[in-house]
N, C-alpha and C positions, 0 to 999 in steps of 0.2 A: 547482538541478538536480544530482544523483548522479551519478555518473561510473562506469561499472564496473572493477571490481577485481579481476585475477586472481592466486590465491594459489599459489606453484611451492615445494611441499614437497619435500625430498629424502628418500628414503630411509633409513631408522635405518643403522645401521654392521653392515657384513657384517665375515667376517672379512679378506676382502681388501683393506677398508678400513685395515688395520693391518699391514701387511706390512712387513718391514727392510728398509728400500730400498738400504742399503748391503753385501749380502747377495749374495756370488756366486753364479751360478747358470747353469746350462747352457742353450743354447736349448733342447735337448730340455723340459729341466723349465716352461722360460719357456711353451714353446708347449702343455704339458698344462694349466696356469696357465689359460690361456687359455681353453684348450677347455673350459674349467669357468666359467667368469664368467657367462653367463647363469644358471646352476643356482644361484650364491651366496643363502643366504637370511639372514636379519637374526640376530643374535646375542644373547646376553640385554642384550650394552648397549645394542644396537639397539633392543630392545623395550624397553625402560625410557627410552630415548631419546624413540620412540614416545608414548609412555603420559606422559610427562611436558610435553610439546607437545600434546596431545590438549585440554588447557581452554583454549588461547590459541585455535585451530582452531574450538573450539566457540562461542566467543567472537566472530568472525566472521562476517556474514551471507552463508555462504556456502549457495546450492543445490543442490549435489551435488561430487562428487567425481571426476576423470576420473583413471585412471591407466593408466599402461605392465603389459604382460604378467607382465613380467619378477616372477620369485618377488619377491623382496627389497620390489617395490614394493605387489606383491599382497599381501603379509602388514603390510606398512605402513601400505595402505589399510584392511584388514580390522581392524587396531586402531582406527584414526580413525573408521571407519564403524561399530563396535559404540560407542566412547565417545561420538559424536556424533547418530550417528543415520540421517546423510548418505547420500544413494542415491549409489553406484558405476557409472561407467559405464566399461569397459573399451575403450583406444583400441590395437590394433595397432601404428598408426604411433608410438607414444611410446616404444618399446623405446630402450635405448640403442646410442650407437655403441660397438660393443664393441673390443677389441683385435685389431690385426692380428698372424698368427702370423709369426715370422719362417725365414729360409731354416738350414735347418739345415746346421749344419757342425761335421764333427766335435772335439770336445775344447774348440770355442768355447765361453766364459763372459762373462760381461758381469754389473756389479752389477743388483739388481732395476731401479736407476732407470733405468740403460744402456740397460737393454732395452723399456722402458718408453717412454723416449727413442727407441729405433729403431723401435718397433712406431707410435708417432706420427706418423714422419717419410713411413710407408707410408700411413698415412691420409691423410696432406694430399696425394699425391700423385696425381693425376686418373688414372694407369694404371695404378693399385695393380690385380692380378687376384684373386678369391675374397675379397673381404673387400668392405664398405660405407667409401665412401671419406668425409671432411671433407663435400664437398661436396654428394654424394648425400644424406648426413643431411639438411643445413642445407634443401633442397630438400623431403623428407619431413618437417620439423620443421617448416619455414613453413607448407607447408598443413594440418596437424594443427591448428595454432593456429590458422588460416584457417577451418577445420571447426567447432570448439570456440568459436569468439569468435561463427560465425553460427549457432550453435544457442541460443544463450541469449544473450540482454545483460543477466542477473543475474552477481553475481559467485560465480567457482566457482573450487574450485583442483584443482592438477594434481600428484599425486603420481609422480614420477622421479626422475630419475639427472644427477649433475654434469655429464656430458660434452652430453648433451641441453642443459639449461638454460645452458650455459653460450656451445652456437650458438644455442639461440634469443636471447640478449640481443644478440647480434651482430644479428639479424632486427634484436630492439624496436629497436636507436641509428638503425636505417637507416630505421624505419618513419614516416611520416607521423601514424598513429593512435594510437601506444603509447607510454608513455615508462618505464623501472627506474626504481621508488623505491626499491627497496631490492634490492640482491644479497647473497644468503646460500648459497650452496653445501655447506658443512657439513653432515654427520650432519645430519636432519630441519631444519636451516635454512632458513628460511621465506621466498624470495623475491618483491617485491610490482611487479605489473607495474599501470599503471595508464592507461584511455583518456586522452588529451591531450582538454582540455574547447575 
């Protein structure tokens, strides 16, 4: 008996994936950083990132492809699905959890990771205000996967974002039905979730 197998693709490399993290920086600038993160789209290493994962993907019997709104993942998906073939199904709830902005004050700086670190600390936080918190996600993330595992029991994979993938494996340890064979988070890194037989 086959067991099904879901494939959690990451995203090729934007450029915000490459940023100096030891790089002072204002919150002003932190928080237009920010304001930009959904709009990032994949870069040319991205796309050769892309394009060179695309015969292992093809490789796989996998039935379609779901992926988050978010550019970066949409142009991700759209190289896999021209190199593969794969029908696309686009899922709203797969967006990632983005960065919270922080409280401006004047002449304050923090290195990138500082900030990155503070903008963290408002996510985990259950009465962060204006922003999706840790928890809200992992809530919106469980039943996406919820959605997606009852629409098919072929195996499909799901092109996103680190911070996504990285609550749902937090879901699969606690799940009864699921178990990580493999965690990859990385540029187009191929994560492999698999039903418990």
């Amino acid at each position: 008996m086959t067991t099904q197998t879901v494939y959690l693709i990451r995203h090729g490399q934007v450029d915000g994936n490459v940023l100096q993290l030891n790089r002072r920086i204002t919150v002003e600038t932190f928080n237009e950083l920010v304001a930009h993160v959904a709009q990032e789209s994949i870069n040319e290493a991205g796309s050769a990132q892309v394009r060179a994962i695309a015969p292992t993907i093809a490789g796989f019997n996998l039935k379609r492809l779901y992926t988050s709104p978010l550019l970066r993942a949409r142009q991700t998906t759209d190289i896999l699905a021209a190199e593969t073939g794969l029908p696309v199904v686009v899922r709203d709830d797969l967006y990632e959890l983005l960065p919270a902005c922080l409280a401006v004050s004047p002449q304050k700086t923090y290195t990138m990771r500082g900030a990155y670190i503070r903008s963290g600390l408002r996510l985990i936080t259950p009465w962060t205000a204006n922003t999706e918190t840790v928890y809200a996600a992992y809530r919106r993330v469980r039943k996406a996967w919820q959605a997606m595992t009852y629409e098919t029991h072929e195996d499909f994979g799901v092109v996103g974002h680190q911070g996504i993938f990285r609550i749902l494996f937090v879901w699969i340890h606690a799940s009864r039905g699921w178990r990580l064979v493999k965690g990859d988070t990385s540029n187009t890194g191929i994560s492999i979730v698999a039903r418990k037989k």
